[in-house]
Every structure is written in C-alpha cells, then in structure tokens.
KELUM-89070 format. One record per residue (C-alpha): residue number from 0; residue in one letter; chain; x, y, z negated. Coordinates in steps of 0.2 Angstrom, whole numbers, padded with zeros to 4 digits. Each point is the difference from the previous one (the first is absolute). Example, Ala and Ser with C-alpha at 12.3 -4.5 7.8 and 13.67 -1.06 7.14 Angstrom:
+--------+-------+---------+-------+-------+-------+
: kollum : sekol : drenvex :  east : north :    up :
+--------+-------+---------+-------+-------+-------+
:      0 :     A :       A :  0062 : -0022 : -0039 :
:      1 :     S :       A :  0006 :  0017 :  0003 :
+--------+-------+---------+-------+-------+-------+
***
This chain:
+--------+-------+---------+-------+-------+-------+
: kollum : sekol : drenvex :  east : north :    up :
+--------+-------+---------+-------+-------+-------+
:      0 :     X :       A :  0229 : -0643 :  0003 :
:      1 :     X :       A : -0008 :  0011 :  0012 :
:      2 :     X :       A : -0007 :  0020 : -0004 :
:      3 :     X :       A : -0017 : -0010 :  0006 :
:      4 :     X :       A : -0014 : -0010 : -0010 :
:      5 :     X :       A : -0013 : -0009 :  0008 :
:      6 :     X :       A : -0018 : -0006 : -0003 :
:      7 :     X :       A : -0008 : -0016 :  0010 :
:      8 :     X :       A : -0019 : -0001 : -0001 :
:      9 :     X :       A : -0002 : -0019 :  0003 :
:     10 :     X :       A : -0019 :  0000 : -0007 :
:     11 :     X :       A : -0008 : -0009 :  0016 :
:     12 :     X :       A : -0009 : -0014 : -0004 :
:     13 :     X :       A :  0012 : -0010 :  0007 :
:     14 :     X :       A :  0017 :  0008 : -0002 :
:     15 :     X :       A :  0013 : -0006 :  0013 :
:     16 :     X :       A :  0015 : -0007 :  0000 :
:     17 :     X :       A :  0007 :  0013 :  0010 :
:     18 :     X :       A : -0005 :  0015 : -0011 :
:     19 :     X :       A :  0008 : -0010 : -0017 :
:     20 :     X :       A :  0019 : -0002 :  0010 :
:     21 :     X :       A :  0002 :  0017 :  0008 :
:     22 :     X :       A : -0005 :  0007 : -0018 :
:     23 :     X :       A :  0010 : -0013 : -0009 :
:     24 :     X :       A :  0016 :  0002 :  0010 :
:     25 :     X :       A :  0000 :  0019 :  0000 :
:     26 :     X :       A : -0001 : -0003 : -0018 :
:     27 :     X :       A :  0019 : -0006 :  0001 :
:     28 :     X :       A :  0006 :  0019 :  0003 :
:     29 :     X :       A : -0015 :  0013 : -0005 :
:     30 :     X :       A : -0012 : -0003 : -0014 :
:     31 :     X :       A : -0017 : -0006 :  0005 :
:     32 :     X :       A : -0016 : -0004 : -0005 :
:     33 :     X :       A : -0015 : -0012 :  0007 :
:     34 :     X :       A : -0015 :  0007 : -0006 :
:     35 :     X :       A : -0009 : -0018 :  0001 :
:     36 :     X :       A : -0020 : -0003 : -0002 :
:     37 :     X :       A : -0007 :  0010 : -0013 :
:     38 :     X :       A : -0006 : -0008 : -0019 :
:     39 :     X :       A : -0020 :  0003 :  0000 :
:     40 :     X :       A : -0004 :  0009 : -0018 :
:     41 :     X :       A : -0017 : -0009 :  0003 :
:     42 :     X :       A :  0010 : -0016 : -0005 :
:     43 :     X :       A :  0007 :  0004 : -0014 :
:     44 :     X :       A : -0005 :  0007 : -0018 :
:     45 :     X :       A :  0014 :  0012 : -0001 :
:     46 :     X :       A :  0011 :  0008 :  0014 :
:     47 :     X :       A :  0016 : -0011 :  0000 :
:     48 :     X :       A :  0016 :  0009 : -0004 :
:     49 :     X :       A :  0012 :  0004 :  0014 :
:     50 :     X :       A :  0011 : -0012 : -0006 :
:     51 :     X :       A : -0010 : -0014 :  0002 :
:     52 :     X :       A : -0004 :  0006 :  0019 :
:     53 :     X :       A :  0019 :  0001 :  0005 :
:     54 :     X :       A :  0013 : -0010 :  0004 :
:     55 :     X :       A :  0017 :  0002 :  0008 :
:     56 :     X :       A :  0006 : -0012 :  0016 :
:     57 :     X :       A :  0011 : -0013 : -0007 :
:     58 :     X :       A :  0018 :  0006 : -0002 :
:     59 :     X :       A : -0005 :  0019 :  0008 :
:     60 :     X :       A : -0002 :  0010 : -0013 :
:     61 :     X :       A : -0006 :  0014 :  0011 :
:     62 :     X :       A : -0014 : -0008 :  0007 :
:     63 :     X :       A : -0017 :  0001 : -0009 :
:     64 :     X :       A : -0015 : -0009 :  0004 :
:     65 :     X :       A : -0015 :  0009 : -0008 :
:     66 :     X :       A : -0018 : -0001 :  0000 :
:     67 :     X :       A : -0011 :  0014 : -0004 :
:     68 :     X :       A : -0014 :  0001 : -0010 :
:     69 :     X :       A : -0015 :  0002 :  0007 :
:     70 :     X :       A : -0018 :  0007 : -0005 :
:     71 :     X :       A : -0014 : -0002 :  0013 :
:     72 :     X :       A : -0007 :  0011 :  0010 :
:     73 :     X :       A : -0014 : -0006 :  0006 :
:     74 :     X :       A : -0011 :  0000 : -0017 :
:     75 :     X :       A : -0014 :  0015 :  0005 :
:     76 :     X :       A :  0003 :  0018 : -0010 :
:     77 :     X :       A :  0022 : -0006 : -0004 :
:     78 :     X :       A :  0005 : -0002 :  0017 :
:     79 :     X :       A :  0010 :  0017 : -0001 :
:     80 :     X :       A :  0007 : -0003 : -0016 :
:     81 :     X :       A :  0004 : -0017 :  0003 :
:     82 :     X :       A :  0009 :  0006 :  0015 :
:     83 :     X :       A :  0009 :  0015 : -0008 :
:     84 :     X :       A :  0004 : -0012 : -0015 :
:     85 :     X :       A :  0008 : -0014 :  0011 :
:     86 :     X :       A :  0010 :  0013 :  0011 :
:     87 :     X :       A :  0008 :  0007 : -0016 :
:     88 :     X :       A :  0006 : -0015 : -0009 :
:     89 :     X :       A :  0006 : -0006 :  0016 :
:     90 :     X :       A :  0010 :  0019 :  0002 :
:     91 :     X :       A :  0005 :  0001 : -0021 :
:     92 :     X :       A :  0007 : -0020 :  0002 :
:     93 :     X :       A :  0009 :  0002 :  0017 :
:     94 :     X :       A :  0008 :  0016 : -0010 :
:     95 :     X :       A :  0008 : -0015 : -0011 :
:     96 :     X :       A :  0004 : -0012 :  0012 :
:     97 :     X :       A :  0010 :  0010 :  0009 :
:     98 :     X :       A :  0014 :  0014 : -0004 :
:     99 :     X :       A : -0004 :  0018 :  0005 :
:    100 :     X :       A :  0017 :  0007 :  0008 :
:    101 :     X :       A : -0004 : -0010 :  0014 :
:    102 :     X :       A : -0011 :  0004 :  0017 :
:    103 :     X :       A : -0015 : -0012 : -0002 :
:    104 :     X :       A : -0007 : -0008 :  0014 :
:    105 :     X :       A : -0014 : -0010 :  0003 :
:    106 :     X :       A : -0007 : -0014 :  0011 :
:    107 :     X :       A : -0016 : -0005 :  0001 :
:    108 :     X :       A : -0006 : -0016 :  0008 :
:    109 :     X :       A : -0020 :  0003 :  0004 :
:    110 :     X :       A : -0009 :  0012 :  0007 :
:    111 :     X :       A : -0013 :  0001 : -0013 :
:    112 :     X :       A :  0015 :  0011 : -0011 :
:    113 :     X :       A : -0002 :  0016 :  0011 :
:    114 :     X :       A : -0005 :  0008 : -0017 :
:    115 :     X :       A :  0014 : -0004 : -0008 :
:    116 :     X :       A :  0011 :  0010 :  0012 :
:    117 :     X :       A :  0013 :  0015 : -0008 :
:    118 :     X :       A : -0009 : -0004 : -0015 :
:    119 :     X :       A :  0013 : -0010 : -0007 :
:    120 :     X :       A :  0013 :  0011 : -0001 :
:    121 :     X :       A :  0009 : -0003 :  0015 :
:    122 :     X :       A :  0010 :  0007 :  0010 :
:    123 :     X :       A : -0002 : -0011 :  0016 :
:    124 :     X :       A : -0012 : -0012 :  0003 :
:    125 :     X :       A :  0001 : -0016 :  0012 :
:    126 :     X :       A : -0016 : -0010 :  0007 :
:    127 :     X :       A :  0008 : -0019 :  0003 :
:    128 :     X :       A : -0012 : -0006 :  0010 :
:    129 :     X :       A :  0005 : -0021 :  0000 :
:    130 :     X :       A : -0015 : -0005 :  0010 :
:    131 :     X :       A : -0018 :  0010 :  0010 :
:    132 :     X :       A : -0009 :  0000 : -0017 :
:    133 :     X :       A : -0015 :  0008 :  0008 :
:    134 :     X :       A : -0006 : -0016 :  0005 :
:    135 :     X :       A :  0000 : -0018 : -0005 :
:    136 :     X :       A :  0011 : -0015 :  0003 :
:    137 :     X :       A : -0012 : -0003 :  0014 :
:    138 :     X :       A :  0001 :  0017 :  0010 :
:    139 :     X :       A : -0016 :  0006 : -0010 :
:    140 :     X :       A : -0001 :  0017 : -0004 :
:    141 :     X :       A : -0002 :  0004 : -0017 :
:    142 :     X :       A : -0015 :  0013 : -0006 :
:    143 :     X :       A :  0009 :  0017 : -0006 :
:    144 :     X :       A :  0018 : -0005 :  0002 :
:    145 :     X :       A :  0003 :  0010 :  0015 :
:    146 :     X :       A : -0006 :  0015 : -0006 :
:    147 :     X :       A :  0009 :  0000 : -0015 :
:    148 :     X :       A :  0018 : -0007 :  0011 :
:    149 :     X :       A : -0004 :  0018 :  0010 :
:    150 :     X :       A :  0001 :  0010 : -0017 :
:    151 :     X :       A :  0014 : -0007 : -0005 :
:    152 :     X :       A :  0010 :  0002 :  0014 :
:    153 :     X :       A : -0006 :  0017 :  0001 :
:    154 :     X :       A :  0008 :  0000 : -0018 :
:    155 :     X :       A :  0019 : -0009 :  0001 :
:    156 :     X :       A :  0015 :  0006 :  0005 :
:    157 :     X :       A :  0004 : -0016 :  0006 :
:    158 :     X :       A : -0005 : -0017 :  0010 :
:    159 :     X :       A :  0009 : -0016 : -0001 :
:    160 :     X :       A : -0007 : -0014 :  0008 :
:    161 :     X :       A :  0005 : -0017 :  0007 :
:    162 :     X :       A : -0003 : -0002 :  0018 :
:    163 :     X :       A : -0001 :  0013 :  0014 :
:    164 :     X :       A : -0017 : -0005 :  0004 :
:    165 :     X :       A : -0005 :  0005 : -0018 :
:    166 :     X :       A :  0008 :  0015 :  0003 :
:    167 :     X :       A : -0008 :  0006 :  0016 :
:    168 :     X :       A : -0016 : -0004 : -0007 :
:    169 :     X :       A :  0004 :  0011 : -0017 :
:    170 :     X :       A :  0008 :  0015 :  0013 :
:    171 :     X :       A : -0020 : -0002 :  0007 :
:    172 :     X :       A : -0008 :  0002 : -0014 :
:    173 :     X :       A :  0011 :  0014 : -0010 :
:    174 :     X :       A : -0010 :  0016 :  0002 :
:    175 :     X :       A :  0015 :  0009 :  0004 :
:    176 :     X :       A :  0012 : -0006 :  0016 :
:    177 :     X :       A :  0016 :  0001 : -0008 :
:    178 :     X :       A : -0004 : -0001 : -0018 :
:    179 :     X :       A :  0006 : -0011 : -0010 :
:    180 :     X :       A :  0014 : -0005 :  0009 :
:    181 :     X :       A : -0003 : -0020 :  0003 :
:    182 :     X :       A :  0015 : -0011 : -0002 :
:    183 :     X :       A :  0001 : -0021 :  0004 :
:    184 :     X :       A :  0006 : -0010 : -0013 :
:    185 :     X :       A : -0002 : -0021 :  0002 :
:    186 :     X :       A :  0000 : -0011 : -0011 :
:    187 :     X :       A :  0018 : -0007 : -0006 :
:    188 :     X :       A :  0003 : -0018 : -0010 :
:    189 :     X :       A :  0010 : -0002 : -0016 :
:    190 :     X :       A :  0017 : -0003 :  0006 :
:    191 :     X :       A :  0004 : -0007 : -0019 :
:    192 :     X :       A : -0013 : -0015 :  0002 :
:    193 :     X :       A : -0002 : -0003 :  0020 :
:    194 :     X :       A :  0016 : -0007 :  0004 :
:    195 :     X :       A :  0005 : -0017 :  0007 :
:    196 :     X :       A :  0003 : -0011 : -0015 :
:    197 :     X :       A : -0002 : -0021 : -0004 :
:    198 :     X :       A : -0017 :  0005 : -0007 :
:    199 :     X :       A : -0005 : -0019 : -0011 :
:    200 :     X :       A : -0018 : -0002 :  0010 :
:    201 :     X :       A : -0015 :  0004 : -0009 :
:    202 :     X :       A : -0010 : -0013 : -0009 :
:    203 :     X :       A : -0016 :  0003 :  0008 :
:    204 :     X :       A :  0007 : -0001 :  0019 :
:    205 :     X :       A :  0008 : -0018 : -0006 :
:    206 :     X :       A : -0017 : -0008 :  0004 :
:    207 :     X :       A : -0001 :  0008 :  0017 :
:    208 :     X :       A :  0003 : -0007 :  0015 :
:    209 :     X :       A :  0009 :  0011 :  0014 :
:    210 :     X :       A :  0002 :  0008 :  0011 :
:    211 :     X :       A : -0007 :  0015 : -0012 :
:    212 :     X :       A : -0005 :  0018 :  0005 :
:    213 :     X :       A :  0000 :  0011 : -0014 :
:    214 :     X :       A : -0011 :  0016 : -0005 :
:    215 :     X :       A :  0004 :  0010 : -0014 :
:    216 :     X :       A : -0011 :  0014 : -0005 :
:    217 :     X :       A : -0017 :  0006 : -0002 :
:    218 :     X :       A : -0012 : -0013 :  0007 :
:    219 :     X :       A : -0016 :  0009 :  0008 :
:    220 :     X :       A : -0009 :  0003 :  0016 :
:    221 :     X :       A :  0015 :  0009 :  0007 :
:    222 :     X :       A :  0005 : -0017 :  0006 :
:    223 :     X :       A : -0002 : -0006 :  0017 :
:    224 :     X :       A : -0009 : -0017 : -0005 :
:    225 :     X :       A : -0007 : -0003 :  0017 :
:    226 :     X :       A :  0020 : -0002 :  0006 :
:    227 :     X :       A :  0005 : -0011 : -0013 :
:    228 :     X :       A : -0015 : -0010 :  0000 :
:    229 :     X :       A :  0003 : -0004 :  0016 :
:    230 :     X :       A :  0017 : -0003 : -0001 :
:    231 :     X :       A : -0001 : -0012 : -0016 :
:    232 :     X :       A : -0009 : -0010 :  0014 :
:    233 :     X :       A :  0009 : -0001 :  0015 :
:    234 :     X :       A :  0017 : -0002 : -0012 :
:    235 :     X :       A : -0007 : -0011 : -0014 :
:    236 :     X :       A :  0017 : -0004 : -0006 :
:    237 :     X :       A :  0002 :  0018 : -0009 :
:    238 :     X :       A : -0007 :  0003 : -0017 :
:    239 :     X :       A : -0005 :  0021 : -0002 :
:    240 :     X :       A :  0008 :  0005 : -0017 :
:    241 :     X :       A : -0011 :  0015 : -0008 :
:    242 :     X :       A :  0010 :  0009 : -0017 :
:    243 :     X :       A : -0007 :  0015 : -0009 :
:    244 :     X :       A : -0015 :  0007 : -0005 :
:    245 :     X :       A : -0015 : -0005 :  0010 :
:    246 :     X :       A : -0017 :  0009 :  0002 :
:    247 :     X :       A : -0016 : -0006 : -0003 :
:    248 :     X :       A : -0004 : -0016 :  0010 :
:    249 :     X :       A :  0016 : -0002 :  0007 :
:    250 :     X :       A :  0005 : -0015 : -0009 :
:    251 :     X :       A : -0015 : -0010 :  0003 :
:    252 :     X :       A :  0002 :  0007 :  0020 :
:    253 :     X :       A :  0018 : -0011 :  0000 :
:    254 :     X :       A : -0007 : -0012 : -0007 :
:    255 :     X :       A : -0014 : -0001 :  0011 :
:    256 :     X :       A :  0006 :  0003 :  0016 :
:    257 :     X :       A :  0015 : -0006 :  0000 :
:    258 :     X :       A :  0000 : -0014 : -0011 :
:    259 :     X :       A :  0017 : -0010 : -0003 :
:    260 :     X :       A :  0011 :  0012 :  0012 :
:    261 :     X :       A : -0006 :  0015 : -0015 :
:    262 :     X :       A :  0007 :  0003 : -0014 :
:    263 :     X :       A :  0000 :  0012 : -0011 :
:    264 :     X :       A :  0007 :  0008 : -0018 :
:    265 :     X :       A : -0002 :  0013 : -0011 :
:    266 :     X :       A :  0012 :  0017 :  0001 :
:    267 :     X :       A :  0018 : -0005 : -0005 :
:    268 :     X :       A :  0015 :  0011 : -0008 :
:    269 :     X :       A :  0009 :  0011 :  0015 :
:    270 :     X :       A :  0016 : -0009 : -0005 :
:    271 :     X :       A : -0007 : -0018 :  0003 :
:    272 :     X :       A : -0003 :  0005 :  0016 :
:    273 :     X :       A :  0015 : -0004 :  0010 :
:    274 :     X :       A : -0004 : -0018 : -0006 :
:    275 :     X :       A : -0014 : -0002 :  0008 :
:    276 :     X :       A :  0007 :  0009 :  0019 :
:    277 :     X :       A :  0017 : -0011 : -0002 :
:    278 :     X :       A : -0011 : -0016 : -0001 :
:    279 :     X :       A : -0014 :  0003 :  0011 :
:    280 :     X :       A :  0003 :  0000 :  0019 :
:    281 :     X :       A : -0007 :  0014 :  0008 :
:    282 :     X :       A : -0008 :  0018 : -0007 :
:    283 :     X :       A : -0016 :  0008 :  0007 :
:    284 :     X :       A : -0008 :  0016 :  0000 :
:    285 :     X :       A : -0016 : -0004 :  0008 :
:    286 :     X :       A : -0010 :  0015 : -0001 :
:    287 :     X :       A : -0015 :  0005 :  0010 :
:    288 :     X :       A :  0002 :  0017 :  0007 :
:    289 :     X :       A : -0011 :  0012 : -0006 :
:    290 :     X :       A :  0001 :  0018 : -0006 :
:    291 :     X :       A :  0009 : -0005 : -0017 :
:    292 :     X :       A :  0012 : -0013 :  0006 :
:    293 :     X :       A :  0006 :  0010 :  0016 :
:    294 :     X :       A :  0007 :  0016 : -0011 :
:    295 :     X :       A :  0009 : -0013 : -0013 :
:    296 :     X :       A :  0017 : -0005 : -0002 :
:    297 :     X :       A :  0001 : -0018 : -0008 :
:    298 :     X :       A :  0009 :  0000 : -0011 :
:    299 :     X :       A :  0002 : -0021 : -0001 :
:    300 :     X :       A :  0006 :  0000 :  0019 :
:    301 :     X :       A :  0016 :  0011 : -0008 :
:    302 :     X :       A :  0004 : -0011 : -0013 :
:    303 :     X :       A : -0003 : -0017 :  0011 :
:    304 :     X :       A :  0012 :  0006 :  0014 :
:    305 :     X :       A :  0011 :  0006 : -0015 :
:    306 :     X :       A :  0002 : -0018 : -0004 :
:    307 :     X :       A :  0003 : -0005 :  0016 :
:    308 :     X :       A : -0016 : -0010 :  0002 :
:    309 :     X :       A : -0011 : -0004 :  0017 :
:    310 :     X :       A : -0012 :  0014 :  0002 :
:    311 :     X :       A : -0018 : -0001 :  0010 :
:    312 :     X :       A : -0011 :  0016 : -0002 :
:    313 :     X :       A : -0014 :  0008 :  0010 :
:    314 :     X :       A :  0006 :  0015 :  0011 :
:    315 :     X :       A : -0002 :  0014 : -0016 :
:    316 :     X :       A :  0009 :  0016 :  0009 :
:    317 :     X :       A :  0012 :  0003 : -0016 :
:    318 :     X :       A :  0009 : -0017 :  0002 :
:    319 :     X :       A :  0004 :  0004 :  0018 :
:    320 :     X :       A :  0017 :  0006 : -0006 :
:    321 :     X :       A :  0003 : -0018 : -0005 :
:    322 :     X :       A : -0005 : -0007 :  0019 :
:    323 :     X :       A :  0013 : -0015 :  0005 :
:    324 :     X :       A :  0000 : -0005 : -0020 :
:    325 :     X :       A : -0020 : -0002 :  0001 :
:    326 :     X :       A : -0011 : -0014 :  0009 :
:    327 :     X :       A : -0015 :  0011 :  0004 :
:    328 :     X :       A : -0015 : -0010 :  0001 :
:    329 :     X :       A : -0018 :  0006 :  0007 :
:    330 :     X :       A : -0014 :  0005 : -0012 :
:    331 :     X :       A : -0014 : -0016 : -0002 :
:    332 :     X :       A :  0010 : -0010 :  0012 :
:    333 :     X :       A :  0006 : -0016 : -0006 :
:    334 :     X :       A :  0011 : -0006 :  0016 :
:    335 :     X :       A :  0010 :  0017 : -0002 :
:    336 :     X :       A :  0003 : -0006 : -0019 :
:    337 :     X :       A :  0004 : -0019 :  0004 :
:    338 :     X :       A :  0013 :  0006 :  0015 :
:    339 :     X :       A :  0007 :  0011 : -0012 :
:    340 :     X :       A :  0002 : -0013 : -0016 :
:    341 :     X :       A :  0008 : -0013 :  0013 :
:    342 :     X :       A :  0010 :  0013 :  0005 :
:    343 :     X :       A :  0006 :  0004 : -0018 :
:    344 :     X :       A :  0001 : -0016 : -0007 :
:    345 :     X :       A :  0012 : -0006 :  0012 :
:    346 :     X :       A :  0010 :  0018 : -0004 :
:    347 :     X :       A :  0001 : -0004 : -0020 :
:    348 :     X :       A :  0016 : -0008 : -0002 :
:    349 :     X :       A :  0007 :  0013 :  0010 :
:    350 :     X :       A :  0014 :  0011 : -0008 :
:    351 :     X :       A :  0003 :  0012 :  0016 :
:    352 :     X :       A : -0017 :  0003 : -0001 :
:    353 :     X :       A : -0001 :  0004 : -0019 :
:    354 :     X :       A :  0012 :  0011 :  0002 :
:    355 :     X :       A : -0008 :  0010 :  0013 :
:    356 :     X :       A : -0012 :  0001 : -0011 :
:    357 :     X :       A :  0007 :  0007 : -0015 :
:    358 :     X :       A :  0010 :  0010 :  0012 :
:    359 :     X :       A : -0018 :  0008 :  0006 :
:    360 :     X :       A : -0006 :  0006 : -0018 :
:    361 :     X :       A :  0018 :  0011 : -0002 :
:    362 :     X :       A : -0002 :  0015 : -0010 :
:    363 :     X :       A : -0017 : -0005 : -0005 :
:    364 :     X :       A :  0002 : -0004 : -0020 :
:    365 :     X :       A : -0006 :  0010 : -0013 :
:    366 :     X :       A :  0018 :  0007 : -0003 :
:    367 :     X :       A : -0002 :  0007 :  0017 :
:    368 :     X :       A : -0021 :  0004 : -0002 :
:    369 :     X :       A :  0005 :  0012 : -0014 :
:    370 :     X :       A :  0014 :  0008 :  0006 :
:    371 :     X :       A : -0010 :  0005 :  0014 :
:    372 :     X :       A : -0016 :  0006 : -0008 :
:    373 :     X :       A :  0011 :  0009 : -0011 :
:    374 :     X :       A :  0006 :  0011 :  0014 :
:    375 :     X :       A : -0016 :  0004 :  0009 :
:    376 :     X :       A : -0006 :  0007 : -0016 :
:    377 :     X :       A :  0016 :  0010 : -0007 :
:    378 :     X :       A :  0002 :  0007 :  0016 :
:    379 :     X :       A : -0018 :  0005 : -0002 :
:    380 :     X :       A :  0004 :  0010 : -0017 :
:    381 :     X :       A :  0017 :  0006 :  0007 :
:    382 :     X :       A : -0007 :  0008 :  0015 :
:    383 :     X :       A : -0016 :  0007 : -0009 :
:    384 :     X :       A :  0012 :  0006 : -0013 :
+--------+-------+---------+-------+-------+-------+
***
C-alpha cells in the first residue's frame, strides 16, 4: 500500500460508471472510500449503525463503500444543526474508515459540495469533473450550479476532467487563471471484461433479426432521434438495440417511432456487456451535440472499439482521437447514418479492421486511467510539498 488514502463522493443522483472504476481500481494499491448517497434519518426510527451503512468491494479489503447519515436541512429553525450535525458524522466515521498515518485526499464529483472543501481533513482535494454538470443532458443550464462550480473551483487544489473541451470551459470559469491546475483524464474501459472472447449470445438478441446496431447506456434526450429515425427508414433491414437505463418516455419513444427496428431493455451487468457488442453488428454513439454532449468523453465508444466492434458516432470533439477507427455520422441526418451502417456492415467480419480497432484504444484501460490520475495529483503534493 501507498502513504495515500482516498475519499470518492459518488452521491449524484445518478453516480457514473466512471467514478465507481477509477475509485475501485485505485483501491487495488491505496485505501479508498466511496462515500455513496447518503441514508435519510427521516426514514428511519433510529440512525443505522455504521456497520450496516459499509461495505468493502469484493475481495479489496481496502475499499469501503459508505453511506452517511444524513439529517435534513431544510426543516425551518434546524437547518444549521442539521448541517453541522451531518458534516460531523460524516468527519467522526471517515475517521474510522480510513487510517490516520496517511495523506487524505478527497474527490468530489458535484459542484454542489463546495462546502465541504478542507473540511474533511484533507490534505489535497481533487474536483473529477466526468461530464458539464451545470447543465442538463439537453444543454440546459441548470439554476445555481454554476455559481456554486465557480466556488469550488475557487476552493480545490485540483481539476480532473475528461475531455479538453470540458476543460477550457472550467479554465473560463475559475475565478483565478492559473488556479487549479486543470488536467484531462478520458474515460478508459475495463481491460479485465472488454476483451475479444466466444461470448454464448444473449437470450434476448436470439429473437432479433440482423443486422443489429447496439446502444448501451443511459437512454435520454441526449440522443440524436431525428438521425436514427431516419435511418431506420431509408435502411429498414437494421433493428436499433437500446440497453440501460432509460428516462422517462423513452421506452414508449421506441416503441413509437420506431416500431419493429426498436428495441429496447432494461440496464444489464458491465460484465454482460461484451455479449451484447460481439453479437450485434455495428455500435453507435448517436448524440446530438449540445453543451453536455460536446465536453463528454463516452465512455461506451472506448469499450466498443476495445472489443473490436464497428463504430458510428456523431462528431463529439473528444472521440476525435479515435478518427479512422470511427464512422462519423451527421447529427438529425439519416443518409449520413444509413452510408455509414452500410459501410460498417460490410466491415464486420473483418479482422484487420478489429484490430485496428483495439490497436486505437491502446493505453486507454483503467490499469492505465489510474496510473495517470495518480500522477497528476502526487505530483501535485510533491511539488506543493
């Protein structure tokens, strides 16, 4: 083990994918914890012992997941006490969680935890920003989290984010120019699970004709419907393949619009995932481009070209590094998406080309991830030391 410890707030209402691998890797060589959503008082008769709100990462004994207790804040005449009441059980049971001969450093995931900056204990703290959280999936901005990304930045001794775009727009909005330093840090895939492999195909693709274009991830307005719309009828023969989580209304808009060439299923394990690629015939990332999908790093592309699979996506700036492995289609323009799928169909038994591929995504697991967040921030300490 390492002289360092680590704390991971993950308490978003929808805590990535990302966040829980670069956490849960590190945990291999320096203790960690992800302080998960917190365990509402309001729901309980008594405060839960911190026993019953931790547990380790399977075979990592290092690595704690913990959720803190949490009393509201909002009741009129508590708020103060609620707060100073939340912040030190959270302080007193991270004192447990994690031993004391070690520099403590924190990452925080939201913008919305600028209060709870060199409160902790820390000697470092780190702001892993995984996508523009000041607005939505639609490129709305969101009411008060800009202001409270500015005091945060103004508070951290550290930026990691995962796309230069992000960056340059977090460099814009820190009220200092050169402070916090501002380090890029994509997405990587799990080098353990995305390999090539004689994958038995998935029960629920059985029934599905092909050729099939898959989509894994959050289903949501994000998507650039008007393109595949489109395509689905100038290439009839293709069924779109929706898997994860899906927002509301976004089932019935496949079924809807799309009719037989939709089909979608509910949010699988990251391990059954390479089923799914090695026995559809094409991957998409169709996003529409708007302030939040412009400054993201997909984090699906990486694990589809890990595989070796056919890629389409819409031009995002981060995937640009991947250009000659990608078949960039245009945004809400289905001939674009129909060249490309014919295109990629006829590619799909190619081997050369998986290759290339694989080749492109070098040095992009989460082996490799950590060992480079690692650096930006201990050089960080070593330097301010």
């Amino acid at each position: 083990m390492g002289n360092h410890s680590w704390i991971f707030f993950a308490t978003g209402a929808k805590p990535t994918f990302a966040q829980w691998a670069l956490a849960e890797r590190l945990a291999e060589v320096e203790p960690v914890v992800i302080v998960d959503r917190p365990v509402s008082i309001l729901r309980h008769r008594k405060a839960p012992p911190l026993k019953a709100r931790c547990n380790h990462l399977p075979g990592v004994e290092s690595c704690w997941y913990y959720r803190p207790l949490h009393y509201p804040e909002r009741f009129p005449g508590i708020g103060r006490i609620s707060k100073f009441l939340n912040h030190l059980h959270l302080q007193r049971e991270l004192n447990q969680l994690l031993p004391q001969n070690t520099k403590r450093i924190v990452c925080f995931d939201s913008p919305t935890q600028d209060h709870l900056v060199n409160k902790l204990g820390e000697d470092k703290s780190i702001y892993i920003a995984i996508d523009d959280l000041t607005v939505t999936v639609t490129g709305k901005p969101i009411g008060g989290e800009l202001e409270a990304e500015r005091r945060l930045l103004s508070k951290v001794d550290l930026v990691v984010c995962v796309s230069e775009m992000l960056a340059q727009r977090l460099r814009e909005r820190s009220p200092f120019p050169e402070k916090p330093p501002i380090h890029v840090l994509p997405n990587g895939y799990d080098e353990r699970i995305f390999t090539n492999g004689n994958y038995p195909e998935p029960e629920s693709l059985r029934r599905i004709s092909r050729p099939r274009i898959l989509v894994v991830g959050h289903v949501s307005e994000r998507i650039d419907w008007d393109g595949i719309i489109e395509a689905s009828h100038l290439r009839p023969q293709g069924t779109w393949i929706f898997v994860g989580p899906a927002d509301k209304g976004m089932k019935e808009r496949i079924t809807r619009t799309l009719g037989k060439h939709g089909f979608y299923h509910p949010p699988i394990p990251v391990k059954n995932v390479p089923a799914w690629i090695e026995h559809c015939d094409v991957c998409a990332v169709p996003y529409r481009l708007n302030p939040f999908t412009l400054t993201s790093h997909p984090l699906k592309a990486i694990e589809y070209l890990a595989m070796g699979a056919p890629v389409l996506s819409t031009r995002i700036s981060s995937l640009e590094h991947y250009d000659g492995a990608i078949e960039w289609v245009n945004e809400a323009d289905g001939e674009s998406y129909a060249r490309a799928l014919n295109e990629l169909v006829n590619q799909s038994s190619s081997q050369e080309l998986r290759m290339f591929r694989q080749r492109a995504v070098d040095g992009g697991s989460w082996k490799d991830r950590v060992d480079q967040f690692r650096q930006f921030v201990l050089l960080k300490i070593e330097v301010s030391d």
